[in-house]
N, C-alpha and C positions, 0 to 999 in steps of 0.2 A: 522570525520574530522581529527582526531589525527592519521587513519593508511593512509592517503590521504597526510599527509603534512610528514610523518614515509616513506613511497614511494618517494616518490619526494625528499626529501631529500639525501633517499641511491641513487637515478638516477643519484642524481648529483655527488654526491662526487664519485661512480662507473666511470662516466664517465670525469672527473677531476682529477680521480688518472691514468687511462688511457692515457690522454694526457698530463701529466706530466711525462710518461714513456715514451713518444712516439709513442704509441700503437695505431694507428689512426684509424685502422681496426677496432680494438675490442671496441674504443670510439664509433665510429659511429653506429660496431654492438650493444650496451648495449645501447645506445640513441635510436635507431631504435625497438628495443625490448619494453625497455621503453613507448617510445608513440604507441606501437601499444598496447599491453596490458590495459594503460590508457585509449586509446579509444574506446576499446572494450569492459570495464566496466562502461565510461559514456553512450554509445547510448541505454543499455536498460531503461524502464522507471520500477523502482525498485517498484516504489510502486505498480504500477500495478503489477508487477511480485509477489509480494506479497500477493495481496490479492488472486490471481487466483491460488496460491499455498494453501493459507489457505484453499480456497474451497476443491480443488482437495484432500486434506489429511483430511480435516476435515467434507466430505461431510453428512455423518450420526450423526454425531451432530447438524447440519444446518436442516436434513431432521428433526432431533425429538425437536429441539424448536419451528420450522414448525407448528410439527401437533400439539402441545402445544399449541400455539396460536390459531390455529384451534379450538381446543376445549374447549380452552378458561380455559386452566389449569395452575399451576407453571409453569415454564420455567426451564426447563433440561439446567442452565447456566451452562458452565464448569467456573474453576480457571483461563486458559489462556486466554479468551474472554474480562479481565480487560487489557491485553497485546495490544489487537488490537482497542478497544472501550477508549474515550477521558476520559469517565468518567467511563468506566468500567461496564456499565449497559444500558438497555437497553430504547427506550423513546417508551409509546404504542401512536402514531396517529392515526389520521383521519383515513386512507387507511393501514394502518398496523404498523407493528413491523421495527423500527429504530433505528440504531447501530451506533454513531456519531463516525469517523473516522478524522476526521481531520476538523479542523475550525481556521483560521487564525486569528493571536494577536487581530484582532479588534472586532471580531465576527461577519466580513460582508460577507463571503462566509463560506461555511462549502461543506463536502461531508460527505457520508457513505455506510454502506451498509442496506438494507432494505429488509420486507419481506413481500408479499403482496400476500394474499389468492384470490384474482382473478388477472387478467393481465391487466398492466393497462394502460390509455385511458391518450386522451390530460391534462385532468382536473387532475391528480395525482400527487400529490405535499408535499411534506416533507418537515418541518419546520428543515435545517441543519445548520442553524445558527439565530442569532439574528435579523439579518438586513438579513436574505435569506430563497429563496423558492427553494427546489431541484426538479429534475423531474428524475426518474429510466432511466438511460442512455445504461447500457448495464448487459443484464441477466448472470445470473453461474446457471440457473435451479431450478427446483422445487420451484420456487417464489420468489428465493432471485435473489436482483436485486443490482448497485453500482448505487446509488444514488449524482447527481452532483447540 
C-alpha cells in the first residue's frame, strides 16, 4: 500500500509541477503514462499469479511432499512454505494434505492449496475455514490442486 500511495503521489506532483510550468504536453503525457502503467498492474489477479508461480519454480518440492504423504512418511517441509501457509504448516484431512492460504478476519471462508492422492469427485471437501467447506477448484498437477 505504502509504494501505491509513494506512486500516486510522485504522479501527482510530476504532473503539477508540469502545469505550473506550462508544459501541457508533458502533463498530459506523464498523466497518461501514469494511468496506463497503474492499470496495467491492477487488471492481473496477484494472487493467483502467485501461487502458479510458486508451483512452476517449486514443482519438485510439491512432487517430494507428494510422495511423502503417499507413503505415509515425514513431510520434506521446506523453511519458505511458512511464507505461503497462514500457519506455516500443514493440516492432514479426510481426502488429503491441506495448506491454508488465506481465511478471512472472521473465519467464514478460507482457501488453500491441497494435495490429494487420487482425483477428486463431487463429495471432496476440505475444512478451509471455521464456518467453511472448500471443494479443489483448479489443478497445478501431480495432485496438488487450489482449493476455494
Amino acid at each position: 500500500m505504502t509504494l501505491w500511495a509513494w506512486a500516486v503521489l510522485w504522479s501527482f506532483l510530476t504532473v503539477m509541477s508540469y502545469l505550473s510550468l506550462k508544459a501541457y504536453l508533458r502533463a498530459a503525457l506523464a498523466l497518461l503514462l501514469a494511468a496506463t502503467v497503474g492499470g496495467a498492474l491492477l487488471v492481473p489477479d496477484w494472487e493467483r499469479t502467485f501461487i502458479d508461480s510458486l508451483f512452476l519454480l517449486q514443482h519438485d518440492r510439491f512432487d517430494a511432499i507428494g510422495a511423502a504423504f503417499r507413503r505415509d512418511e515425514p513431510k520434506p517441509w521446506p523453511w519458505w512454505i511458512g511464507l505461503v501457509s497462514m500457519s506455516g504448516d500443514y493440516e492432514v484431512q479426510q481426502y488429503g494434505l491441506y495448506l491454508p492460504v488465506y481465511e478471512d478476519w472472521r473465519a467464514e471462508t478460507g482457501a488453500g492449496i491441497a494435495y490429494l492422492p487420487r482425483p477428486p469427485d463431487q463429495d471432496t471437501t476440505f475444512s478451509t475455514a471455521a464456518g467453511d467447506l472448500g471443494r479443489p477448484v483448479r489443478s497445478f498437477g501431480n495432485g496438488w490442486w487450489w482449493v476455494e
